[in-house]
C-alpha positions as CSV (number, residue, x, y, z in Angstrom):
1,X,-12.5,49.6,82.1
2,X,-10.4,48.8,78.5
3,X,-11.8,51.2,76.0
4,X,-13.1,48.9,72.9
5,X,-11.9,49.8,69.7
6,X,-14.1,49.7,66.7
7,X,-14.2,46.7,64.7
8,X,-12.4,48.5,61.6
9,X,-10.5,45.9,59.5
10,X,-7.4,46.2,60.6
11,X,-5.4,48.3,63.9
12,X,-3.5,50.2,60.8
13,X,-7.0,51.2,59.4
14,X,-7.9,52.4,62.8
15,X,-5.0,54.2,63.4
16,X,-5.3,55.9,60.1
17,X,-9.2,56.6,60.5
18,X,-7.8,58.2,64.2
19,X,-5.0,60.2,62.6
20,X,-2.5,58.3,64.3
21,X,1.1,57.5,63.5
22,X,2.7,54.8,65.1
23,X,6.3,55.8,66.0
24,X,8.3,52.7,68.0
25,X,5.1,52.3,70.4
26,X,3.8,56.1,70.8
27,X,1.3,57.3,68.5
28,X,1.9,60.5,66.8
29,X,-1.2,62.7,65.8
30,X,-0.8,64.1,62.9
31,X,-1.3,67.5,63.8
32,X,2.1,67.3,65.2
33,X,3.6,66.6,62.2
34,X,1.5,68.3,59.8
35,X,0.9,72.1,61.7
36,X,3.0,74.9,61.0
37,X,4.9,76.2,64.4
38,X,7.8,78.1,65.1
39,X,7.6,80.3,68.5
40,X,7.6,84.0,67.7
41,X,8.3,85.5,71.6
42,X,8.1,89.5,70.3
43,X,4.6,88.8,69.6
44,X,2.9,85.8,71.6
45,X,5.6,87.9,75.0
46,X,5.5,84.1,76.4
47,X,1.6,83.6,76.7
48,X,2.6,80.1,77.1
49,X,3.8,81.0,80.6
50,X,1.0,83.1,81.9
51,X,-1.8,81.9,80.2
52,X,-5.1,82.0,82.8
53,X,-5.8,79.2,84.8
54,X,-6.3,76.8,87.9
55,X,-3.7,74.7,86.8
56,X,0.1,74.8,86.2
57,X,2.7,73.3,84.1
58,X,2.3,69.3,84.8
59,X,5.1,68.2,86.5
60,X,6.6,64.4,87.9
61,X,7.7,63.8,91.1
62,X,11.4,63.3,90.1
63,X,11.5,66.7,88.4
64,X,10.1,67.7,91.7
65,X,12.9,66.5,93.5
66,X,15.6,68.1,91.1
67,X,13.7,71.6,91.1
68,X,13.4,70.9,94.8
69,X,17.5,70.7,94.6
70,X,18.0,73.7,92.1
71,X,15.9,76.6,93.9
72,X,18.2,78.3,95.3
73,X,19.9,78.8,92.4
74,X,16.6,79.7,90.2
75,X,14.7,81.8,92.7
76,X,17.0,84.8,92.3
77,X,16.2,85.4,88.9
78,X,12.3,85.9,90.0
79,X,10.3,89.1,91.6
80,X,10.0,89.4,95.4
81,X,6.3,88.5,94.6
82,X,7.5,85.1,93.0
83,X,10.1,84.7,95.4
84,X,7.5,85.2,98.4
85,X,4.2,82.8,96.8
86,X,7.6,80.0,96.7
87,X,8.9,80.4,100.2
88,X,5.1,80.8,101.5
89,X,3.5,78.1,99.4
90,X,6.2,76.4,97.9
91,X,6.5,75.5,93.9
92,X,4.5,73.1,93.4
93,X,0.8,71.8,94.0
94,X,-0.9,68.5,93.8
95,X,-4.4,68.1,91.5
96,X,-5.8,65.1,90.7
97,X,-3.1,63.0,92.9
98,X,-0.8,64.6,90.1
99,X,2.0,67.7,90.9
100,X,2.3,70.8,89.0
101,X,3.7,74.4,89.2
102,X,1.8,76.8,91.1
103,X,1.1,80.0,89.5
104,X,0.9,83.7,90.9
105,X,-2.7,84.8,91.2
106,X,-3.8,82.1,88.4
107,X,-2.0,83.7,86.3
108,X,2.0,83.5,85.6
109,X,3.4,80.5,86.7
110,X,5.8,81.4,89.6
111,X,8.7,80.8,88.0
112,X,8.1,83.5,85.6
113,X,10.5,86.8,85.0
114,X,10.4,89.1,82.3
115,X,12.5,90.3,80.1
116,X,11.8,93.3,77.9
117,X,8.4,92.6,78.3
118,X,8.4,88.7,77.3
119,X,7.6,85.7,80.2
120,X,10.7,83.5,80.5
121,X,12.0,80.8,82.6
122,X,14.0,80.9,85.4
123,X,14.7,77.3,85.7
124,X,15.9,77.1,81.7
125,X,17.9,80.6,82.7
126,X,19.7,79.0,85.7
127,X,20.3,76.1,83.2
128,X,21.3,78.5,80.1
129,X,23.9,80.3,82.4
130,X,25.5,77.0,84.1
131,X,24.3,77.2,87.3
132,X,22.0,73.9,86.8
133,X,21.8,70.6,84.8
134,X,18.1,71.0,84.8
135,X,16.7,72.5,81.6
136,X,13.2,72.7,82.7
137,X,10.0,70.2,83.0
138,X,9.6,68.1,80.4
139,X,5.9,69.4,79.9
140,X,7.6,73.0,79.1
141,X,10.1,71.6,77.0
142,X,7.5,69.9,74.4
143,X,5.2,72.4,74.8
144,X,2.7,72.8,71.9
145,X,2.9,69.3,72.8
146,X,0.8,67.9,74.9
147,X,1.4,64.0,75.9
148,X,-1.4,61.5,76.9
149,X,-1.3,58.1,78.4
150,X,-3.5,55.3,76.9
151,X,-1.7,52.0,77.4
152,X,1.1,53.9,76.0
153,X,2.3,57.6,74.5
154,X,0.0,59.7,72.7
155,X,1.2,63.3,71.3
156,X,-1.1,65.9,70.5
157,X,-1.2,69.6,69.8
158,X,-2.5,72.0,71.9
159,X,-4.4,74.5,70.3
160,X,-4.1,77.7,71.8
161,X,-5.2,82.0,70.4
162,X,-2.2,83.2,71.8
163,X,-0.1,81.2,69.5
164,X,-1.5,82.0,66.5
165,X,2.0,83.9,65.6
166,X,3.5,81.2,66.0
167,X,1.7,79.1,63.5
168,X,2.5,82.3,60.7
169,X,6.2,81.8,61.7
170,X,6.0,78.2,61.0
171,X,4.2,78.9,57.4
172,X,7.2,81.7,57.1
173,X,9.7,79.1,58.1
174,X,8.2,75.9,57.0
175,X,8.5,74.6,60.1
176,X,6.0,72.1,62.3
177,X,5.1,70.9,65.3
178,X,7.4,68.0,65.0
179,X,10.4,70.5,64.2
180,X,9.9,72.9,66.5
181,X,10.1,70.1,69.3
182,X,13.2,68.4,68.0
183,X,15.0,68.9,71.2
184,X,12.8,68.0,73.9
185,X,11.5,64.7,71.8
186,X,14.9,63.9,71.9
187,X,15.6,64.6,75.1
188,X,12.2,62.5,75.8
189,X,12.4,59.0,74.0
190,X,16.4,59.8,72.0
191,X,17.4,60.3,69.0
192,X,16.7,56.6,67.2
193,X,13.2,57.6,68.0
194,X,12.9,61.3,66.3
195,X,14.8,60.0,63.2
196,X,11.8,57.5,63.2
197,X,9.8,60.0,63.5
198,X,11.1,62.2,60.7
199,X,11.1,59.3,58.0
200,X,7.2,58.3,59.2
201,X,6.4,61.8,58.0
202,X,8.7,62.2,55.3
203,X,10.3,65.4,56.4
């Protein structure tokens, strides 16, 4: 069923009421360009990564396929406990018809190391040091980011407590949302699109 919008005088009004910005056929909340963010890993040690729940990160089944060729390459960076819930379980589950990491115990998602302390990546490590092409899943890559499907795009931030040091690095740095996720929104609808982006909110 089509979800009716109200009968506001105009889409634009709507949009505005909404907190929308239209960027080249995704809509932008504004939270994204508005919040202060900048990732501070000493303090949040990668909460992102091991936050606790059910779910993992959301994947696609093309990523699936390329991690599906990479994980050889990534696996050595993890723990024999990581190592063993992949080669028993595999990397990936299905929920709601869609795929997305597993995690260890509901907890860390199985592609999880640490280093000093902080929860990184061995997929983006395995890209940082050459051995792949793969950065990571797009859902990682945006993250504060969260993207929703409508009849199209829809960005918002996700909230979370454990990146409330993030949001005082952003005030430090004056940095947002939008900023902070230059690379993967480029990497996810290019670089005519960010500049779009940047000039919509005057930054």
């Amino acid at each position: 069923m089509s979800k009716i919008i109200p009968n506001y005088k105009s889409f634009k009004h709507w949009l505005v009421e909404k907190k929308f910005l239209p960027v080249l056929g995704v809509l932008v909340r504004q939270d994204v360009a508005e919040t202060p963010f900048k990732c501070d890993l000493l303090k949040c040690k990668g909460a992102c990564c091991t936050i606790d729940s059910q779910y993992g990160a959301p994947l696609n089944w093309k990523e699936v396929n390329i991690i599906n060729g990479t994980i050889k390459q990534v696996k050595k960076y993890l723990s024999p406990e990581h190592q063993k819930e992949i080669e028993e379980n595999g990397f990936y589950e299905v929920k709601k018809d869609e795929p997305m990491t597993r995690s260890v115990n509901n907890h860390a998602c199985v592609f999880v190391y640490y280093e000093k302390g902080v929860a990184k990546c061995s997929i983006e490590k395995a890209f940082l040091e050459g051995k792949t092409d793969f950065r990571k899943p797009i859902s990682c890559h945006l993250f504060p980011i969260r993207v929703s499907y409508f009849g199209g795009d829809i960005l918002r931030y996700e909230r979370l407590e454990e990146c409330l040091p993030a949001i005082e690095n952003g005030k430090v740095q004056n940095i947002t949302v939008a900023e902070f996720c230059e690379d993967s929104l480029n990497r996810l609808y290019g670089e005519k699109w960010y500049s779009q982006l940047k000039e919509t909110i005057g930054r």
